[in-house]
C-alpha positions in Angstrom: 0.3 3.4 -6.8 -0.2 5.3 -10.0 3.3 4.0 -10.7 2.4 0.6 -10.2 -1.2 0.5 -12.0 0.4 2.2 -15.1 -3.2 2.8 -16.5 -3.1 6.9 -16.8 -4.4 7.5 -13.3 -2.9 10.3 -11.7 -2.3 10.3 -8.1 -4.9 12.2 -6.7 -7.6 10.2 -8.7 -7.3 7.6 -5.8 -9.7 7.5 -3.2 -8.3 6.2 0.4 -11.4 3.9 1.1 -11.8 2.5 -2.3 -11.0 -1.1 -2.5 -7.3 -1.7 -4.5 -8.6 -4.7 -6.0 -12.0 -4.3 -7.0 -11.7 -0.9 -8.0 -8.5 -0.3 -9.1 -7.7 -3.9 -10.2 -4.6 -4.0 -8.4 -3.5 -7.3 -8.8 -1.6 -9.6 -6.0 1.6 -9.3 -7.5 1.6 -5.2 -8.2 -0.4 -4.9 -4.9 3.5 -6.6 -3.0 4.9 -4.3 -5.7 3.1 -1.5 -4.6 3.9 -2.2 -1.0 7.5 -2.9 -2.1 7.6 1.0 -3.0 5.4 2.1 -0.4 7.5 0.7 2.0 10.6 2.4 0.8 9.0 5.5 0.8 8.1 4.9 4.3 12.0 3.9 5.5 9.6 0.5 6.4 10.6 -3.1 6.3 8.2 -5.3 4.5 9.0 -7.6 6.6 7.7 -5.6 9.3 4.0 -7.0 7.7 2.8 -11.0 8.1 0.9 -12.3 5.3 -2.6 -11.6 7.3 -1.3 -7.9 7.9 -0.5 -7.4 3.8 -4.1 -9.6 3.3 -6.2 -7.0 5.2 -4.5 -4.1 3.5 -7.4 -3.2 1.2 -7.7 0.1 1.2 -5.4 2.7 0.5 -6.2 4.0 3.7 -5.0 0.8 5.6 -2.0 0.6 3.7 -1.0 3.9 5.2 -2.9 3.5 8.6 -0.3 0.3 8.8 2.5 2.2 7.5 2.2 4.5 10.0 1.9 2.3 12.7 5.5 0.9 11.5 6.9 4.2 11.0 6.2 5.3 13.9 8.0 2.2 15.9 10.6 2.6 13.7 11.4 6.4 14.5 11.6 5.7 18.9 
């Protein structure tokens, strides 16, 4: 995410229940970014996420709760 932001945060300044928006102004189009790489990292589709899924993604904490999830179908 620190990628993404670009603002000098390092990436263990993020707390995993902080809202990405409101806190971090993550924006919509860096927050699909973010997910973009996130994904990747994760060997994830994004298409493996519906719109309401990405929508609920607030925290940094459900972004990896959800990742998992996927990952986890993924790797049986």
């Amino acid at each position: 995410m620190a990628r993404v932001l670009g603002d000098g945060l390092a990436p263990g300044a993020f707390e995993p229940d902080r809202d990405l928006a409101d806190d971090y102004g993550l924006t919509s189009m860096k927050k699909v970014m973010f997910l973009m790489a996130a994904c990747d990292d994760a060997g994830v589709a994004l298409e493996s996420f519906t719109e309401p899924d990405v929508a609920a993604m607030r925290t940094l904490r459900d972004v990896t709760s959800a990742l998992a999830r996927h990952a986890g179908a993924v790797a049986r």
